[in-house]
C-alpha positions in Angstrom: -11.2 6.4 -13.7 -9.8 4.1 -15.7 -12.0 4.5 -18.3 -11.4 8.2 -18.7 -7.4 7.6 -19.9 -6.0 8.8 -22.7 -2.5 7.2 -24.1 -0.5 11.1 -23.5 -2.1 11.6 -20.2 0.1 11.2 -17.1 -0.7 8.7 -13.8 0.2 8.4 -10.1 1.0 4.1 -10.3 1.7 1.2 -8.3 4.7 -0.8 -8.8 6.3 -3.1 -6.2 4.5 -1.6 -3.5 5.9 2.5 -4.4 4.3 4.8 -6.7 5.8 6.3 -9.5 5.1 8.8 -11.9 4.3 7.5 -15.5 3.1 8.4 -18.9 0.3 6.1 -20.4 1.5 5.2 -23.8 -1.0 2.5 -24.7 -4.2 1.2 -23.7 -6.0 -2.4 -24.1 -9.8 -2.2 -22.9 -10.3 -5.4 -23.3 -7.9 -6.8 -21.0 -8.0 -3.3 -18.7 -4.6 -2.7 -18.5 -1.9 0.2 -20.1 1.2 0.6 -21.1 2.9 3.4 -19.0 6.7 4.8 -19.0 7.9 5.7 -15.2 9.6 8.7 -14.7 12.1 8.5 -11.4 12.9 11.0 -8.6 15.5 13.3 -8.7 15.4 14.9 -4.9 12.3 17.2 -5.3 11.8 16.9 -8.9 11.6 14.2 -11.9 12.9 13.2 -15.1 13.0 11.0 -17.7 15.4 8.0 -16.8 18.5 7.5 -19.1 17.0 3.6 -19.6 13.2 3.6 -20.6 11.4 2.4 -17.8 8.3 0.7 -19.3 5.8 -1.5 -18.0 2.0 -3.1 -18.6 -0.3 -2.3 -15.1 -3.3 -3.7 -14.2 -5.9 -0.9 -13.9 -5.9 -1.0 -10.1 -2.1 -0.1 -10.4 -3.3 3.6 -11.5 -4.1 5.7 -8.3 -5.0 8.9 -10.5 -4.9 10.9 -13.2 -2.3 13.6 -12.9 -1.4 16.9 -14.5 1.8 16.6 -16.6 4.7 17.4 -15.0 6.1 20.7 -15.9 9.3 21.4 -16.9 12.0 23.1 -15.0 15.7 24.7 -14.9 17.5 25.6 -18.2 17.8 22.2 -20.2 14.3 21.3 -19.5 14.8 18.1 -18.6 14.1 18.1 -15.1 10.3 18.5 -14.4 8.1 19.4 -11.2 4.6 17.9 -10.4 1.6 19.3 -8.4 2.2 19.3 -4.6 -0.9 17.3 -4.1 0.7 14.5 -6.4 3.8 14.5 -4.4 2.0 14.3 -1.1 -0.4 10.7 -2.7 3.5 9.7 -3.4 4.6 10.3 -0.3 1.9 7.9 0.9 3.0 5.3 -0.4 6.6 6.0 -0.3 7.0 6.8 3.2 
């Protein structure tokens, strides 16, 4: 899975034991690891937090490839994700 990653596309990831939603921005192959930016929770939806949230992850920090969260409500800067991505969240986020 790891393989297939593109820096643009979005990931369920492990961080401190919770899972997140993040943005891949970069990508070393050599080392197997990327460069993602977390979004955080805002009750049922997400958005971009006012403090970039950017970390490198190990490959087996990357649970899947998501679809990109879509944007909701009138300043389009709250965004929704598929329910199945919330329930592999939920899993790990009690």
């Amino acid at each position: 899975m790891f393989q297939s990653l593109k820096t643009g596309d979005f990931v369920a990831a492990l961080y401190d034991s919770k899972a997140y939603v993040a943005k891949v921005l970069e990508i070393d192959e050599e080392d197997k690891d990327c460069k993602v930016s977390f979004m955080e929770k805002a009750q049922d939806l997400f958005r971009w937090p006012k403090r970039e949230d950017i970390l490198w992850l190990k490959q087996n920090s990357i649970l899947a490839k998501i679809e990109a969260p879509q944007e909701t409500g009138k300043s389009k800067r709250l965004f929704k994700v598929n329910p199945d991505v919330d329930s592999l969240l939920s899993v790990y986020n009690g």
